[in-house]
VOGU-3710 file (C-alpha; in Angstrom, 3 decimals, decimal comma):
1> xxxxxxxxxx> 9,510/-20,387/11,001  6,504/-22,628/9,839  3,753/-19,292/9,726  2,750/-20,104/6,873  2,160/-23,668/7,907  0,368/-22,728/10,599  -1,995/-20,375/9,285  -3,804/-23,726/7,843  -7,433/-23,165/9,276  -10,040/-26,123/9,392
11> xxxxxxxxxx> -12,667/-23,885/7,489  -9,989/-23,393/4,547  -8,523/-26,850/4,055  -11,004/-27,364/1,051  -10,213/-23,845/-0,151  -6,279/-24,033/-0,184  -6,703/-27,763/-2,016  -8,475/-26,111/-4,626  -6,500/-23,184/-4,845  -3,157/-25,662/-5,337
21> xxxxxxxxxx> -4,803/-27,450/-7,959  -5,407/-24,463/-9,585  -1,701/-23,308/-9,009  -0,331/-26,727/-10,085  -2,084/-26,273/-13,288  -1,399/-22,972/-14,473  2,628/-23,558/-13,112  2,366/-25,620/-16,116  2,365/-23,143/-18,951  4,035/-20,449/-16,544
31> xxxxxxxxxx> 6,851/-22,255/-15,529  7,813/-23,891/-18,849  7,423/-20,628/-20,630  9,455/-18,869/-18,544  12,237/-21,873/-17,955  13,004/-21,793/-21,907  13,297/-17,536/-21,544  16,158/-18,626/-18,810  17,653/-20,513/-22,025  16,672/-23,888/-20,369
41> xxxxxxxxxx> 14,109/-26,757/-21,864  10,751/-26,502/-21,073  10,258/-29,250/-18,622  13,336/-27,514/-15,870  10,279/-25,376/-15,176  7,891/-27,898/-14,251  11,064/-29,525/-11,971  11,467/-26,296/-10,407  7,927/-26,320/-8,975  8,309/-29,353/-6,808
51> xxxxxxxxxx> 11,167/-29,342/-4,441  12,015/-25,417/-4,460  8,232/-24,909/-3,715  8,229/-27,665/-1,081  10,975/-25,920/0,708  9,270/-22,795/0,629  6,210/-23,821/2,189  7,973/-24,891/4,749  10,394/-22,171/5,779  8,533/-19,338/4,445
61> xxxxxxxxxx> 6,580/-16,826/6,836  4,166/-15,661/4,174  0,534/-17,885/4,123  -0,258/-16,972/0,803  3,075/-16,548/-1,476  3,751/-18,497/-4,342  7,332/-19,480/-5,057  8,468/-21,068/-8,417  9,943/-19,945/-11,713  8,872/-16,636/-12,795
71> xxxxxxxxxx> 9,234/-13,489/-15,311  11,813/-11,115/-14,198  14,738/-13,661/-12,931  14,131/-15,824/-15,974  14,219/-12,572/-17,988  17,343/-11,503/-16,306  19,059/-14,504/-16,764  17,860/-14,690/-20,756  19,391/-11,284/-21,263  22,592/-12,475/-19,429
81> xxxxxxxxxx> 22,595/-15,675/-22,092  21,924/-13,389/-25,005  24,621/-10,844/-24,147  27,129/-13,656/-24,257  26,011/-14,924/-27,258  24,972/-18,478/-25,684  22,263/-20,200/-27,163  19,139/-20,915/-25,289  18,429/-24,561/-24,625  21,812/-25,256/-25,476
91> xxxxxxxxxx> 24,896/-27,237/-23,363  26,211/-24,523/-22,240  23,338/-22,321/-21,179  22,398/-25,831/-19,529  26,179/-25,645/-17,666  25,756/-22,024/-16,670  22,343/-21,050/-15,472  22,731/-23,740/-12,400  25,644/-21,378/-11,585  23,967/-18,154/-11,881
101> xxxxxxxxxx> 21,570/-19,480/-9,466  23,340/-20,867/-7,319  25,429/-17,542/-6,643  21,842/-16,101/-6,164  21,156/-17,790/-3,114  24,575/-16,870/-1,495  23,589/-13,409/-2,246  20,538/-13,821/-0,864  21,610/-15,479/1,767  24,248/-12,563/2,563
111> xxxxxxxxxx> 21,247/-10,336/2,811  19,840/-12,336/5,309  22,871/-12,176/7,639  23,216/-8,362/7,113  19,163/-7,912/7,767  18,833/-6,096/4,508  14,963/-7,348/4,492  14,024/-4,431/6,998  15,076/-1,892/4,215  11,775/-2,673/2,372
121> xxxxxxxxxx> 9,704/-0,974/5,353  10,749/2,345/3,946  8,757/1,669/0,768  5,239/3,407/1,023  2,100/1,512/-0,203  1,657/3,693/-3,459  5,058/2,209/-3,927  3,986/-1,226/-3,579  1,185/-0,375/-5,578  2,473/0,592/-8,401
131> xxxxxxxxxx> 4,970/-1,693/-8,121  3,007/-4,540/-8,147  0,251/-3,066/-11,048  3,240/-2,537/-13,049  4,571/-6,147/-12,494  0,765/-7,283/-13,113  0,811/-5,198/-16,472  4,744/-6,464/-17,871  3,884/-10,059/-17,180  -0,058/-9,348/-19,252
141> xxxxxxxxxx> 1,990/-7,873/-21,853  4,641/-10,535/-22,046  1,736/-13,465/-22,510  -0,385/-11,680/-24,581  0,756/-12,998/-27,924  -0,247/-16,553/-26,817  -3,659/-15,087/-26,598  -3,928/-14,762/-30,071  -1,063/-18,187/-31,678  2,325/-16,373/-31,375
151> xxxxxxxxxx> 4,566/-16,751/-28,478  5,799/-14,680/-25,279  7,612/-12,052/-25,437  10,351/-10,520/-23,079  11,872/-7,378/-22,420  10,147/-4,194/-21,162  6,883/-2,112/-22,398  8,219/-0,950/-25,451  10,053/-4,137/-26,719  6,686/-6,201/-25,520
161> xxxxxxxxxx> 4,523/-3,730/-27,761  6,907/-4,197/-30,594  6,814/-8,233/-29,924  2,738/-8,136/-30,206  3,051/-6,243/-33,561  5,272/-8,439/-34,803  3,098/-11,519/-33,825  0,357/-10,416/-34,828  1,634/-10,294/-38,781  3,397/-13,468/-38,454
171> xxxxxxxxxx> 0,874/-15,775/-36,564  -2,326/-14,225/-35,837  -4,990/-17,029/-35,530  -8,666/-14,979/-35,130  -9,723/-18,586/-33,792  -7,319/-18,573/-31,100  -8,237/-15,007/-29,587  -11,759/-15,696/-30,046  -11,264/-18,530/-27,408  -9,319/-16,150/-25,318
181> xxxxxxxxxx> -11,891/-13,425/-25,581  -14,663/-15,967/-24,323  -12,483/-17,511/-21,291  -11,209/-14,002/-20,310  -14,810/-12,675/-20,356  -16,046/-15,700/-18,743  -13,474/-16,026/-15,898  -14,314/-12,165/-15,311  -17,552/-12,436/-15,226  -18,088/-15,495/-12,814
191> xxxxxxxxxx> -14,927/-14,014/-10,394  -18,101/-11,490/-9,987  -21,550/-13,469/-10,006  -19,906/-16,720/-8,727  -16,764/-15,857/-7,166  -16,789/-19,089/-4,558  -17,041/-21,691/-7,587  -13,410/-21,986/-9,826  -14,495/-21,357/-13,144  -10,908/-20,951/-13,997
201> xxxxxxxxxx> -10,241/-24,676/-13,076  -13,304/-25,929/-14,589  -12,310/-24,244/-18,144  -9,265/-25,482/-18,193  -10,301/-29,056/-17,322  -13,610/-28,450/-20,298  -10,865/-27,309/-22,547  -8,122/-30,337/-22,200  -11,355/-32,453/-22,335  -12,365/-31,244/-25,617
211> xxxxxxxxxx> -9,392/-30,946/-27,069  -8,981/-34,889/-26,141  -12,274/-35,742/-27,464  -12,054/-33,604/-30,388  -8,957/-32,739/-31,523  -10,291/-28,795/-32,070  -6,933/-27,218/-31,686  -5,742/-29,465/-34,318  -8,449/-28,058/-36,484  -8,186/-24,911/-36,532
221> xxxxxxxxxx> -4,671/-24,485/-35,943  -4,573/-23,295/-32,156  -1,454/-24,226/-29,992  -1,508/-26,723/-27,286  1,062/-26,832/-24,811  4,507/-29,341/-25,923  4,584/-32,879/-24,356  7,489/-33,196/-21,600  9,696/-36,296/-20,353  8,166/-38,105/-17,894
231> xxxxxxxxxx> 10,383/-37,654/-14,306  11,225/-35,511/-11,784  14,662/-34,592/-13,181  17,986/-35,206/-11,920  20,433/-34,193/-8,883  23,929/-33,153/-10,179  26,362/-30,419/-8,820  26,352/-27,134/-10,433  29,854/-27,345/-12,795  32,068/-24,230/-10,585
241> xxxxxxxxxx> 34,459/-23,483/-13,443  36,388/-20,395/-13,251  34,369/-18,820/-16,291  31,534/-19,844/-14,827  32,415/-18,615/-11,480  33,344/-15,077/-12,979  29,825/-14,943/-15,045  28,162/-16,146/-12,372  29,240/-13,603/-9,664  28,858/-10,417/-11,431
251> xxxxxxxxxx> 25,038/-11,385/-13,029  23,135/-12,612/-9,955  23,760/-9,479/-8,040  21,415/-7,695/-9,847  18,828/-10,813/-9,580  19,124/-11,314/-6,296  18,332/-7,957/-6,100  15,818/-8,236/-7,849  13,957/-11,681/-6,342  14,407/-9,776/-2,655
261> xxxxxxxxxx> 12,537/-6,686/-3,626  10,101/-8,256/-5,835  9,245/-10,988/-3,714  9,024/-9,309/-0,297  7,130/-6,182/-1,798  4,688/-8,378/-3,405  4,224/-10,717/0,043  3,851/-6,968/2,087  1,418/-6,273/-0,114  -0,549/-9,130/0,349
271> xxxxxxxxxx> -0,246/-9,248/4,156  -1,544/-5,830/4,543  -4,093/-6,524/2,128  -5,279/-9,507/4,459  -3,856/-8,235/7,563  -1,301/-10,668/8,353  2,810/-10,330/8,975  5,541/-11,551/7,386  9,330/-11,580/8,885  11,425/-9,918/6,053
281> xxxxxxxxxx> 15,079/-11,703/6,972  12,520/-14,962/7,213  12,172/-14,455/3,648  15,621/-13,623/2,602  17,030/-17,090/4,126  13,619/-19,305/3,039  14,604/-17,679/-0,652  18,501/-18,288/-0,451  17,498/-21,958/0,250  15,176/-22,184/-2,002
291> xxxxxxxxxx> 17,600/-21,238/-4,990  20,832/-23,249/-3,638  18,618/-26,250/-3,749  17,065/-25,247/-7,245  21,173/-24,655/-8,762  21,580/-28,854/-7,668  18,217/-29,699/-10,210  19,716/-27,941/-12,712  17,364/-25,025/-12,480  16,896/-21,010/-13,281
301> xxxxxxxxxx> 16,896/-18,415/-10,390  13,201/-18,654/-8,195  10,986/-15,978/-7,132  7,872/-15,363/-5,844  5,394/-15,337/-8,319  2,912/-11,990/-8,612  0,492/-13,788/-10,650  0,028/-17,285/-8,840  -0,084/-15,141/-5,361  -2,728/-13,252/-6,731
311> xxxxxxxxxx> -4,497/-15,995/-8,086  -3,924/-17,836/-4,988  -5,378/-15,193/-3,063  -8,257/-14,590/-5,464  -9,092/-18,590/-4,801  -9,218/-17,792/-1,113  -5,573/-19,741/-0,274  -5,242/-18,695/3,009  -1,934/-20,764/4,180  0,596/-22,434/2,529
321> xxxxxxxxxx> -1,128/-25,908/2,078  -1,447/-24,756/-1,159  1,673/-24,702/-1,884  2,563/-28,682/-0,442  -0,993/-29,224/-2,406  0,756/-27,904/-5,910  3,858/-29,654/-5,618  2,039/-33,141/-4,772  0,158/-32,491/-7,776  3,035/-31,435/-9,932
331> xxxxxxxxxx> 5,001/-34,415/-8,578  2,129/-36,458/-9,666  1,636/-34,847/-13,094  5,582/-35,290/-13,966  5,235/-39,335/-12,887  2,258/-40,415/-14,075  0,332/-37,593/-15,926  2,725/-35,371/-18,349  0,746/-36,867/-21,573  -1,867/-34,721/-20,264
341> xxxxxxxxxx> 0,446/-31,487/-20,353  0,147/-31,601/-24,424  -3,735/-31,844/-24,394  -3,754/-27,986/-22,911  -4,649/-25,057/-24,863  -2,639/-22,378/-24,750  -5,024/-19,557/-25,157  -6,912/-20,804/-22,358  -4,409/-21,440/-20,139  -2,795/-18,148/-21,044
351> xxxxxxxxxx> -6,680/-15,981/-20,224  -6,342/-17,516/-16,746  -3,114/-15,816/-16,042  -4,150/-12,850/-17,517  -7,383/-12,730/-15,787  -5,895/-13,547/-12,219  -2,963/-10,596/-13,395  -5,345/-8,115/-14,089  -7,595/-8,767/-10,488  -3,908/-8,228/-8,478
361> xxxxxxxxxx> -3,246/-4,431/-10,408  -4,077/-2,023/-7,686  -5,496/1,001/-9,950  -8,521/1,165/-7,555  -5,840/2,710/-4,934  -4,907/5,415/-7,807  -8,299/5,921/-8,049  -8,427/6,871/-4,293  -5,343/8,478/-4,286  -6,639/11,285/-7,153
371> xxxxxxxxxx> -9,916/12,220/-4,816  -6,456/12,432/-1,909  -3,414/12,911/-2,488  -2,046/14,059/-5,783  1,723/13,623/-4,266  0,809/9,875/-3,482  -0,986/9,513/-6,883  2,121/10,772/-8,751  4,309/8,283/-6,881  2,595/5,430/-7,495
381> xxxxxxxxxx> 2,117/5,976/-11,347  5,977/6,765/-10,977  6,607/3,340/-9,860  4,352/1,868/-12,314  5,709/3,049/-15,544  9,229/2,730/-13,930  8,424/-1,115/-14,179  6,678/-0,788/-16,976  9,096/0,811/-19,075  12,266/0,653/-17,223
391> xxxxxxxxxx> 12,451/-3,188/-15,254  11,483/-4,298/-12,180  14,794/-2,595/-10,215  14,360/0,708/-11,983  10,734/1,059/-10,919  11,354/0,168/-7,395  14,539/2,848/-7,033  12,408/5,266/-8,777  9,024/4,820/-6,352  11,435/4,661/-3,726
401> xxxxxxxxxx> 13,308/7,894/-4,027  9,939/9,504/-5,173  9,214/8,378/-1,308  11,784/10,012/0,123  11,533/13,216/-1,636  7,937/13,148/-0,606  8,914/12,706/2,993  11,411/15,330/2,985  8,759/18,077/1,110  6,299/17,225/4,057
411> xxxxxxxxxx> 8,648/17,925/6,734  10,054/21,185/5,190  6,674/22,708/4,959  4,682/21,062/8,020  1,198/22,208/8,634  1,337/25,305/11,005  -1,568/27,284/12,614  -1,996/30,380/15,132  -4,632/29,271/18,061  -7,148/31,210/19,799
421> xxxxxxxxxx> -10,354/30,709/22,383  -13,572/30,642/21,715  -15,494/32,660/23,886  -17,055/29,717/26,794  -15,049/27,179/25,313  -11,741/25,681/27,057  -10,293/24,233/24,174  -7,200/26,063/22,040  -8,783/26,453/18,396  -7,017/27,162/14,994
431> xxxxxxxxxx> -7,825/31,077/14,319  -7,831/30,215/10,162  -10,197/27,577/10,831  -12,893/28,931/13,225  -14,857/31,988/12,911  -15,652/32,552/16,633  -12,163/31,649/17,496  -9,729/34,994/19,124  -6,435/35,739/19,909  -5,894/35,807/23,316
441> xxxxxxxxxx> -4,396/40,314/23,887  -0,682/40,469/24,096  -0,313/36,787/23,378  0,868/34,558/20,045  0,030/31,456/20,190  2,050/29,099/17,403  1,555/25,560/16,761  4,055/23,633/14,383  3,566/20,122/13,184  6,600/18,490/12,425
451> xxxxxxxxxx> 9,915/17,850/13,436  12,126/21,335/13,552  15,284/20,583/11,514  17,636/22,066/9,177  14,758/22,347/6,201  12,083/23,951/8,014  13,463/26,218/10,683  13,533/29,380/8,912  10,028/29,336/8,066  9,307/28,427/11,711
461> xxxxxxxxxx> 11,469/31,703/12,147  9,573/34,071/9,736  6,008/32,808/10,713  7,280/33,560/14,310  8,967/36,916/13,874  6,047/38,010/10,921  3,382/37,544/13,830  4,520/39,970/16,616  3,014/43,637/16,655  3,433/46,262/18,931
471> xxxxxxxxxx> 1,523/44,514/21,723  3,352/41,037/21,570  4,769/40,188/24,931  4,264/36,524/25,024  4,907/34,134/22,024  3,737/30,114/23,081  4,676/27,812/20,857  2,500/24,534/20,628  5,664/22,305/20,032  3,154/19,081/20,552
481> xxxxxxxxxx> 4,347/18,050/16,830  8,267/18,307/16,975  9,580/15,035/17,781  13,092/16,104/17,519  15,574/19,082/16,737  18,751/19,015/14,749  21,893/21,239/15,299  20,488/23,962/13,081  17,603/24,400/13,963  18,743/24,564/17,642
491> xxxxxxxxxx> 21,109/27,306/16,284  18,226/28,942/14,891  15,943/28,624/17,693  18,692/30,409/20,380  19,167/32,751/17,837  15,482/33,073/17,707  14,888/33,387/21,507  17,757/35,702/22,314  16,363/38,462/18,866  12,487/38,077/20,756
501> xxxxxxxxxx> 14,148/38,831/24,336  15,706/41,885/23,412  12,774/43,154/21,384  10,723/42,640/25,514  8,888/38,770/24,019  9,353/35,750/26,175  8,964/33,166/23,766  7,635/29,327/25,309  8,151/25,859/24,038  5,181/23,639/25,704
511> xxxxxxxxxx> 3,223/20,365/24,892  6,480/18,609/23,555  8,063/15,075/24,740  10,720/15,304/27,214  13,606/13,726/24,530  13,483/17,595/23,083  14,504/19,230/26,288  17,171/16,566/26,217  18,728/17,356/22,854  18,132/21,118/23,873
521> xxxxxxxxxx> 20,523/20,759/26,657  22,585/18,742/24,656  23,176/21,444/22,139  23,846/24,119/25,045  19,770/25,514/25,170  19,353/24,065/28,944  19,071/28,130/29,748  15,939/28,170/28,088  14,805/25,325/30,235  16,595/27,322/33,040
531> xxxxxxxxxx> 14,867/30,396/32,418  11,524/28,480/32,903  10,389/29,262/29,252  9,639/25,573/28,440  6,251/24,408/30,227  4,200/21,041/29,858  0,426/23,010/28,172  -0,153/26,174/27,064  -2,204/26,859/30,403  0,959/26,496/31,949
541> xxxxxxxxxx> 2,411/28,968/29,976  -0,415/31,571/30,389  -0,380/30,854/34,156  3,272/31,634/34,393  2,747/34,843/32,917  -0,268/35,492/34,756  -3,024/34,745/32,699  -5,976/32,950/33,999  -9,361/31,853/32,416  -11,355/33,646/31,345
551> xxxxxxxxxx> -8,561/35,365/29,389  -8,409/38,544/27,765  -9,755/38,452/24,093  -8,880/40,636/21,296  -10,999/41,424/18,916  -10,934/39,547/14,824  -10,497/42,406/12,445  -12,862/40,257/10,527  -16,888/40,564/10,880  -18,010/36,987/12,163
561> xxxxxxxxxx> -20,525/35,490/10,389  -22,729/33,098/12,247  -23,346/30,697/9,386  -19,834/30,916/8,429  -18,460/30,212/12,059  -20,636/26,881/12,178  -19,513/25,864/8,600  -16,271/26,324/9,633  -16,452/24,177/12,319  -18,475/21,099/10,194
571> xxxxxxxxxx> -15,469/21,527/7,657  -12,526/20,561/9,810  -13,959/16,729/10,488  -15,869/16,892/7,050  -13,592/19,079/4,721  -15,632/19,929/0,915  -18,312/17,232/2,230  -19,670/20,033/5,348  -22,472/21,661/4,116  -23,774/18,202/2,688
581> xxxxxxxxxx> -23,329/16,761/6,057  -25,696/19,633/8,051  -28,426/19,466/5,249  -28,479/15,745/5,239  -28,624/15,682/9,317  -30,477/18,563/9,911  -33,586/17,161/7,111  -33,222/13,709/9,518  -33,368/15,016/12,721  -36,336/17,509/12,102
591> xxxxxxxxxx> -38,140/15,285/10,250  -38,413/12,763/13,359  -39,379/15,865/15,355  -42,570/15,930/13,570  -43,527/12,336/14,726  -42,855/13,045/18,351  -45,273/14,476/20,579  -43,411/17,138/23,012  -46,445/16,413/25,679  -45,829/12,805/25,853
601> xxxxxxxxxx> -43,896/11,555/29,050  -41,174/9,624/26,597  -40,741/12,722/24,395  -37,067/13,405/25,691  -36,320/9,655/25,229  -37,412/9,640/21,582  -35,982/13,385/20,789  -32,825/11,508/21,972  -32,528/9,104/20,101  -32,613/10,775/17,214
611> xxxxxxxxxx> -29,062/11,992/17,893  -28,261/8,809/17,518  -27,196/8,681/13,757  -24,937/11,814/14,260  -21,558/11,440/14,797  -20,283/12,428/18,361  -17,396/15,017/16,852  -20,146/17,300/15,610  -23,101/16,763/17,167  -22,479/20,002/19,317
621> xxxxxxxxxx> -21,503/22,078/16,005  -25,065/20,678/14,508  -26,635/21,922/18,128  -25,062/25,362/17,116  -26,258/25,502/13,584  -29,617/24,344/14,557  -30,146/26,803/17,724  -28,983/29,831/14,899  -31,286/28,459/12,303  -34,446/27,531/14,506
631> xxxxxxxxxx> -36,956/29,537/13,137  -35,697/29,316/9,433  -36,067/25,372/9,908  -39,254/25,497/11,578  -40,971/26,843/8,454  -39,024/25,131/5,729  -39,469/21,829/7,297  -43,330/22,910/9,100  -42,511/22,076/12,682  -42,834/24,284/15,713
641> xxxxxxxxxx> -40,140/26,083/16,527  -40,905/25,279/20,025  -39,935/21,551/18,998  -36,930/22,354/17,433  -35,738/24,340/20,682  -37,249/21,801/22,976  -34,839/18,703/20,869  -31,604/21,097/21,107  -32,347/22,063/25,126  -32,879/18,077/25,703
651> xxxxxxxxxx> -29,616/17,251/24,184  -27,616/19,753/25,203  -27,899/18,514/28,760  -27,121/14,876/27,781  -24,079/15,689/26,662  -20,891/15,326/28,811  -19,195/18,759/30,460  -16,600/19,843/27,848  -12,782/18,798/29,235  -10,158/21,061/28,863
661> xxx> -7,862/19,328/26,618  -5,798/21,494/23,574  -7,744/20,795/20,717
//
């Protein structure tokens, strides 16, 4: 239970200190902001980053989270206050929030014991992604008005837009955002040239400083943050009226809801960035105890922050040190230092959160996924502007059933292929794929890459049944990719196997796992077992039927063209990138050929070495292309052809005897 504890590392003590300095002081203008959206004075957010963040750090399972009031539970419970008409800051918004959060943590709590954490593995990482870029984005959005003298804003994308407009007629200070402008570019600058020294600490210190000495924001009329009590606030029970009770209930489903998928998305993110694990139903319990403790201060629902993660991790916080580190400093702020608080600028304060915001979006991973996978790429600019414009929930349901659908589209059109045999080869190839690849006479052989179920087993039907010809007496399917087999498609398949044995076609199921022959003879398909028409390879297969190597070829109705066969070949490891990769290799290997001398006695040691930049999975394919191209390459590059043979002949017998694996 104490990971995160223990992830403390002798190297990064000096790290995570300065990394929960750096959280301690941008809680400050975080967590106030965000306690008065939660209708609460501004100091119940410095309160809730001692103890609640304590706690965490020492039942949470995550290194690098950051717990402590945030956006979307304080926005949540705002919009909870409004909708009743109670006024922020007032007694009874005081009375009630407590309430609200303590009901959070039994719901949380309740998702512990029913090990709802284990749900979030079925969200993908363009999910996450987006998830967390949107988060990033909202939360940018929200402080940007403090950038430039007006206040935060809450609400969603369009509201926030609306809530900048308006700001910037009522209390646009050009002074203020010039500031902003040159800590922003500052902060992003040195995150680059000097990303080991915390620029974002040291502006914020030079800023309070001169603001001290010089009373600047006085001057020209930028805001500073507001001074708070001195204390750490007070222990009282939550007041359980009925009303209460009733309001309570019914609103923190939907944050406690919210906190669990935020939060544990968020940390998921962050361990797989860092490659680290986190124990979901850890979480759910270390945030359930975090919020029933935070409901006896008086406090708004907790949640793990986006932005202090991501700034923590951008400081190189590595366990959760900083954490203990923050709250020691925030203890010691609230006893001795809170005259300080008012001496902060707000624009400066607010360019730090925006700067560490904008390094945790993940639009370099939409980038990727454009060049990849237009599916993925659509999903996770889904789940962005679901959070964007919609919430935090909306965004996640949204990515998440995007996910699913994905998932099921894959598996109802799985990648298929009909395999053949290169002539002196012992490998099975993909007939679509390689040139010099032929059908063995008399004999289909099918793979299918996916599990056969009710959504895909009539195309595995049609490409089966659109394959035979007159000759077909033997149809092998390569079932090396189907995992399982529903009740229809077991239907199917009988059906299947009984139409092909009347029609003269013994059809074969090989290469599978032995859990399909068990649900085969579980849904009354043991005869095809029986019959002996399910073998471990397709040499098996063949052999059963009498067919032994070297098999019987037919002929491609296509011509074969030499270059196109070898292209072919490069493409499946190197896809559009091929024909770059043989020029590339071909101009380095050729070119060291002309500094070798064939006569000398270490020739064959140097002419293999230069195979040593070429990736083992094509290094025979290059042989090929080079043995069909010799005496083109000879001239174009001015080497002997006699060299060029004398480099393929060499390497050809260093390399191993080929196995006789499918392939």
């Amino acid at each position: 239970m104490l990971s995160g504890l223990r992830a403390l590392k002798k190297d990064n003590i000096k790290k995570d200190i300065i990394s929960g300095i750096i959280i301690a002081a941008v809680s400050i203008p975080i967590s106030m902001g965000y306690a008065q959206i939660a209708g609460l004075p501004p100091q119940y957010g410095l309160y809730g980053s001692v103890i609640p963040v304590l706690l965490f750090a020492l039942l949470s399972s995550s290194p690098q989270c950051i717990f402590g009031v945030d956006a979307a539970p304080a926005a949540l419970v705002g919009g909870t206050l409004a909708s009743l008409g109670i006024m922020s800051g007032s007694a009874r918004a005081m009375e009630l929030v407590p309430v609200i959060t303590f009901f959070v943590g039994i719901w949380l709590l309740l998702f512990r014991l029913f090990r709802f954490g284990s749900l979030t593995r079925f969200v993908s990482s363009p999910v996450m992604a987006g998830f967390i870029s949107g988060i990033c984005c909202t939360i940018i959005l929200m402080q940007a008005p403090k950038l430039f003298g007006g206040q935060s804003g809450t609400g969603e994308m369009l509201e926030l837009i609306g809530h900048i407009a308006e700001s910037v007629k009522e209390s646009f200070n050009p002074i203020s955002l010039v500031l902003s402008a040159v800590c922003i570019t500052l902060i992003l600058l040195s995150n680059k040239v000097i990303p080991k020294i915390p620029v974002s600490a040291i502006v914020m210190i030079v800023s309070a400083a001169g603001q001290y000495l010089f009373d600047f924001c006085g001057r020209w009329g930028i805001n500073t943050l507001p001074d708070v009590p001195k204390g750490m606030g007070k222990f009282a029970f939550p007041y359980f009226s009925i009303d209460n009770c009733y309001v309570a209930i019914t609103a923190s489903l939907s944050i406690a809801v919210v906190i669990a998928s935020e939060t544990l998305l968020a940390e998921k993110s962050f361990a797989l960035k860092n490659n680290y694990n986190i124990d979901d139903n850890n979480e759910l319990f270390a945030f359930s105890v975090c919020n029933i403790a935070a409901s006896f201060i008086g406090l708004c629902p907790l949640n793990g922050s986006v932005s202090r993660t991501t700034m923590n991790d951008g400081n190189k916080g590595s366990s959760q040190l900083v954490s203990v580190v923050a709250s020691a400093v925030m203890t010691v702020i609230l006893l001795f230092g809170s005259g300080f608080i008012g001496y902060l600028p707000v624009p400066v304060l607010t360019s730090i959160v925006v700067c560490a915001l904008w390094g945790g979006t993940e639009f370099e991973l939409a980038h990727k996924l454009s060049k990849s996978s237009r599916k993925e790429l659509m999903i996770f600019i889904a789940a962005f502007l679901g959070v964007l414009v919609f919430g935090t929930i909306y965004g996640v349901v949204i990515g998440v059933v995007l996910s699913f659908l994905n998932v099921i589209i894959r598996e109802s059109d799985p990648p298929t292929a009909f395999l053949g045999v290169i002539p002196g080869r012992n490998h099975f190839y993909n007939l679509a794929s390689y040139a010099k690849a032929r059908p063995i006479e008399r004999v289909v052989i099918y793979r299918f890459k996916g599990n056969l179920f009710f959504a895909n087993i009539e195309g595995f039907r049609r490409d089966i049944e659109s394959s035979v010809n007159p000759d077909t007496q033997y149809i092998i399917v390569d079932a090396s990719g189907i995992g399982s087999i529903d009740m229809t498609a077991a239907q199917s398949l009988d059906i299947l196997y009984k139409k092909l044995k009347l029609q003269g076609i013994r059809l074969f199921l090989v290469e599978h796992i032995s859990k399909v022959n068990e649900e085969l003879r579980s849904y009354g398909l043991g005869h095809i077992i029986e019959e002996g028409s399910v073998r471990k390879t397709i040499s098996d297969a063949l052999e059963a039927v009498g067919y032994i190597r070297p098999y019987k070829l037919s002929e491609r109705k296509e011509a074969v063209n030499e270059d196109t066969a070898i292209l072919q070949e490069f493409e499946w490891a190197f896809g559009s990138d091929a024909q770059k990769y043989i020029d590339l290799n071909t101009m380095r290997i050729i070119k060291g050929v002309k500094t070798i001398d064939p006569d000398d006695a270490n020739a064959d040691d140097e002419f293999a070495h230069l195979w040593d930049s070429v990736s083992p999975i094509s290094d025979s394919i290059l042989l090929d292309y080079m043995e069909h191209s010799a005496a083109r390459l000879a001239e174009e590059y001015d080497v002997s052809e006699e060299s060029i043979r004398h480099l393929i002949g060499a390497h050809r017998e260093s390399m191993p005897a080929e196995g006789s694996s499918v392939s």
